[in-house]
FIBA-900951 format. One record per residue (C-alpha): x, y, z. Coordinates in steps of 0.001 Angstrom, whole numbers, plus 500000, padded with zeros to 6 digits. Layout:
BEGIN
XYZ...
***
This chain:
BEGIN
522392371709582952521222367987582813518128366657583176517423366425586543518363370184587380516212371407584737513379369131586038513898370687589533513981374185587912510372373450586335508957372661590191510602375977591444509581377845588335507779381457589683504502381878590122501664382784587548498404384294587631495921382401588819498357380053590862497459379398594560499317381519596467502261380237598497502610380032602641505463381488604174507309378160604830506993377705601337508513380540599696511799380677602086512109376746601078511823378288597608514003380592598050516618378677599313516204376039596278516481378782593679519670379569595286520964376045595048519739375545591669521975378665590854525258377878592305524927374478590416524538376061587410527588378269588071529175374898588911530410376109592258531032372396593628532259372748597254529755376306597249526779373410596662527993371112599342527781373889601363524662374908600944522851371305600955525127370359604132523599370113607260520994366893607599523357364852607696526073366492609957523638367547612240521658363846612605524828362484613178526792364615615388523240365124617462523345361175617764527163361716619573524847362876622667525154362987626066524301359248626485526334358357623916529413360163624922529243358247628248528608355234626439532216355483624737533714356833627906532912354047629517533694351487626808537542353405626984537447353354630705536280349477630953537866348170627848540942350406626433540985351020623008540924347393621990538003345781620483535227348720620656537700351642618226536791349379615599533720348162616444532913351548616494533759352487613057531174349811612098528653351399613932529028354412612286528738352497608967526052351219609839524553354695610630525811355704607175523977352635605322520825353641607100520479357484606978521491357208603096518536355321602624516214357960604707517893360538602326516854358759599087513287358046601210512966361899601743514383363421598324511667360520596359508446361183598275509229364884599851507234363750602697508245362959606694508355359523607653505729359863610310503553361142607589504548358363605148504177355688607799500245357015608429499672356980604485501023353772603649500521351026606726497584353293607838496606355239610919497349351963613539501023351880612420501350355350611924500281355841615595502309353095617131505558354559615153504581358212617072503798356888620168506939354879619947509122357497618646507792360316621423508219357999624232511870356883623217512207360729622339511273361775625570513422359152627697516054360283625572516007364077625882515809363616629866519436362432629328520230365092627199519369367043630389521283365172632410524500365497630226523971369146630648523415369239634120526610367172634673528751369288632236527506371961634301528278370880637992531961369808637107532162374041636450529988374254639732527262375340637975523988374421639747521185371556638700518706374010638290520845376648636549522190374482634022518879372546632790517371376265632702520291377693630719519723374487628429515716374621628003516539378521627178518850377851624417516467375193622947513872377279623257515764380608622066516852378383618698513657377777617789512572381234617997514695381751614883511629380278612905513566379691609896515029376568609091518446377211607382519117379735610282518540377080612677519860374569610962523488376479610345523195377655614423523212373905614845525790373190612614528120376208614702526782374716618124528403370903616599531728371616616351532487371389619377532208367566619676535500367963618474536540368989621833537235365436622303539802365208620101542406367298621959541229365785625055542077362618623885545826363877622714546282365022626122545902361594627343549079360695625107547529357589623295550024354967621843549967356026618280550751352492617279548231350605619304545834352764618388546545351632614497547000348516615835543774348026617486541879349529614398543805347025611737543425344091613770540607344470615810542255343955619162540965340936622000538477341332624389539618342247627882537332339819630090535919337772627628531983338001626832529927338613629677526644340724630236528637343842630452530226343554627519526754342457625970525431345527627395527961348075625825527864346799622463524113347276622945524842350776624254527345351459621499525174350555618610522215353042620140525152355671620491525369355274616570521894353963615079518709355019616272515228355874615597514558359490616013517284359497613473515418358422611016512515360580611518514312363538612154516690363366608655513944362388606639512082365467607452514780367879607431515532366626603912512115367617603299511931370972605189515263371856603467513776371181599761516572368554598919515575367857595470516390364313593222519696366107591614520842367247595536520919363116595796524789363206595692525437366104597856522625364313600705525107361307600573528337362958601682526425365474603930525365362058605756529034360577604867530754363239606487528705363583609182529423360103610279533318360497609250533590363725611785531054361598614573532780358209614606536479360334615338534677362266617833533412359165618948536845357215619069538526360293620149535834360191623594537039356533624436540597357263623895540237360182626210539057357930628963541564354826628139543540356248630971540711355105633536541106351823632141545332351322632296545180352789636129542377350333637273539614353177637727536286351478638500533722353539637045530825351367637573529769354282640302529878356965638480527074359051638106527508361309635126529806362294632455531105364864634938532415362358637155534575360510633747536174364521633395537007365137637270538287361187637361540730361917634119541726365174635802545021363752637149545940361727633555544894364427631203544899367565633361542811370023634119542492372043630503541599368290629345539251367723631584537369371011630847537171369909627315535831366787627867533083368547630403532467371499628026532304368380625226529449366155627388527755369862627338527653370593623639526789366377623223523509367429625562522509370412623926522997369552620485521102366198620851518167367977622410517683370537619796517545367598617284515469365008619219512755367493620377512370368680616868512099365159615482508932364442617966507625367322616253507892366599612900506572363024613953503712364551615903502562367111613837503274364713610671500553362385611763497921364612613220498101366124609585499251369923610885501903372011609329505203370944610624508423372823609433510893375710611102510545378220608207506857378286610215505662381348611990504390380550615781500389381289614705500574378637612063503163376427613710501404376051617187501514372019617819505045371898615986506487374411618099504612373394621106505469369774620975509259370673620755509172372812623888507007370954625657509101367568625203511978369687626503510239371320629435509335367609630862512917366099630334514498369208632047511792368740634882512422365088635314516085365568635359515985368078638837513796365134640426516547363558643158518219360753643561517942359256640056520691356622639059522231359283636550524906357213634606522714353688634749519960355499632962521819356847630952523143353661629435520238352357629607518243354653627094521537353826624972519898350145625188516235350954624571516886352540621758519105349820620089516499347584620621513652349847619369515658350321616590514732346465614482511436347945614268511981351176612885514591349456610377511761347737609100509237350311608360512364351672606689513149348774604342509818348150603173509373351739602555512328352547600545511104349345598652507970350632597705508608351341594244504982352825593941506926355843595917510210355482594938510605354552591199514237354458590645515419355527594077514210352559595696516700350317596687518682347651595057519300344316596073522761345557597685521397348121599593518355345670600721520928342721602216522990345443603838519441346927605561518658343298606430521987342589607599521612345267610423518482343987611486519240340687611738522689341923614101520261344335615901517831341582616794520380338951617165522172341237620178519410342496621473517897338616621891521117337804623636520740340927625803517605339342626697518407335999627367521459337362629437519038339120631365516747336661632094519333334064633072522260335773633815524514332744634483524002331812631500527583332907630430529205331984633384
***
């Protein structure tokens, strides 16, 4: 046993006499470590994985949303499967480069990043990161909703019925009150982003442009305009994001990763972006089809209207896939996103935030979760709402909320007062600045092109 499992065994070491007695939350996180620090000891590798799994997967298939599924369907249906498959693998390292850095963030200070904003740049950031967080949060989650809603009219389910069935379900999950239940529900629930995968074989890609187009990185159908401006905006908030950040970061924490779970927190988040970004390629190959037979999509409304419009390319078992796909994107995503505004709310205002919580002790947690999803599923059933332009546009916001909330992030994982030898290197620090330069960069361009929109002929 080296020296960092017996140094973790020491912390989880049982109680004595005289010791302050432990809350609930705090013995099932117990509980759980004493079971991971036993299968490592029995040197049960892929048993390990297993058990430390689930951050990772989870903040990256919940970031292959509703919004984000669109995004790539429309990318596929505009574009092909040119320039954006890989663009979109970059993305997704991106996303990778990022949430390893949360990880390390997490496992070194076992504290939430809303929390660790407050304590370290002090109660005016900490309050502008929440406030920005909730708000983005909220605008997000109301697309969630509208994924859901969508999914369910293309089975001719109504508004109403859907966005209830979905607040339900959110609401049902965290009755569970314990995290690694609702954690591995989640995990179940995920899989089926992978829906998009045979959907996309049923479209009967090119096998060899596809390699082609990822070895290469194809041309640019149309040449750059503010369209293509604003899907590579859209794109990158399909992939990098800010709830994200919060959200791992205090799962890691909730889940009692400890320093010698550092490894098994970095291919959690690896594979979790591996699985995402083919889901994610597999969604735009899907919808290619719209794009060889000259299918405007700019008025479509939903993700319901990509599966009925690929009905006569990929048939109809594809096109249920791909509906029953924008479904699990919605739901998924708005488990994850309510429950990262409340870690970031409760976080700040100092209460007890965590899922292993019972509903006496865990009233503003719990409440800010459901509450969150109770005005998203409201605003959703409000008519005539441009469906499928809001829902790129959150894709957009949150790309360019994102330079911000990179920041906070570098400085923080920099702060060796906090993070000793986690912090980062100088590697780690020019790939961080890297994506905030190329976030800012686009999302100044997005402006400009906005502003002046001639200005690329």
């Amino acid at each position: 046993m080296n020296c960092e499992v017996r140094q973790d065994a020491r912390e989880l070491a049982p109680m004595t006499e005289g010791s302050p007695a432990l809350s609930l939350d705090e013995r099932l996180r117990q509980r759980d470590q004493q079971r991971v620090l036993a299968t490592r000891a029995a040197g049960r590798s892929f048993r390990l994985l297993w058990l430390l799994a689930g951050p990772g997967v989870l903040v990256m298939l919940g970031e292959n949303d509703g919004p984000s599924m669109v995004s790539y369907a429309t990318t596929g249906a505009t574009y092909g499967i040119g320039f954006f498959i890989p663009f979109i693998l970059l993305t997704f390292l991106m996303a990778y480069v990022v949430q390893e850095m949360t990880v390390r963030l997490g496992i070194a200070t076992r504290r939430g990043h809303a929390e660790l904003i407050f304590q370290r740049f002090g109660p005016f950031w900490g309050y502008f990161a929440m406030g920005d967080l909730v708000v983005g949060n909220i605008l997000t989650l109301v697309t969630e909703f509208i994924a859901i809603q969508a999914g369910g009219l293309y089975f001719g389910i109504p508004s109403w019925l859907a966005v209830v069935a979905g607040l339900v379900m959110i609401i049902g999950s965290l009755l569970l009150r314990r995290y690694a239940t609702w954690e591995r529900l989640l995990m179940g629930l995920a899989v089926f982003n992978l829906l998009f995968i045979p959907a996309a074989l049923m479209a009967h890609p090119d096998g060899h442009a596809l390699v082609h187009a990822i070895g290469t990185w194809g041309p640019l159908p149309g040449g750059l305009n503010t369209a293509f401006i604003t899907l590579i905006l859209a794109n990158v908030g399909a992939t990098v994001t800010p709830w994200m950040i919060f959200f791992q970061q205090s799962a890691v924490v909730d889940k009692g990763l400890q320093r010698a779970d550092l490894p098994q927190g970095r291919m959690d988040t690896a594979l979790g972006a591996l699985i995402a970004a083919i889901a994610a390629i597999a969604t735009v190959v899907a919808a290619a089809p719209l794009f060889a037979h000259h299918i405007d999509v700019s008025s479509f409304q939903s993700g319901a209207d990509f599966a009925s419009a690929l009905r006569p390319y990929i048939g109809t078992t594809g096109a249920t896939l791909f509906a029953l796909g924008i479904i699990e994107a919605g739901l998924i995503a708005a488990m994850t996103i309510s429950t990262s505004s409340s870690y970031a709310i409760a976080e700040t205002l100092a209460a007890k935030h965590s899922l292993n919580l019972d509903f006496t002790n865990g009233r503003l947690f719990y409440g800010a979760a459901i509450g969150s999803a109770l005005v998203a599923g409201g605003t959703v059933l409000i008519p005539g709402a441009p469906l499928l332009a809001m829902t790129l546009t959150v894709n957009v916001i949150a790309t360019l909320l994102m330079a911000p909330a990179l920041l906070f992030l570098l400085l923080l994982v920099n702060d060796r007062e906090i993070m000793r030898d986690l912090a980062n290197g100088w590697r780690a620090n020019i790939a961080g600045g890297t994506i905030i330069i190329a976030i800012s960069l686009v999302g100044a361009l997005y402006g400009v092109i906005t502003v002046f929109p001639g200005v690329l002929g």
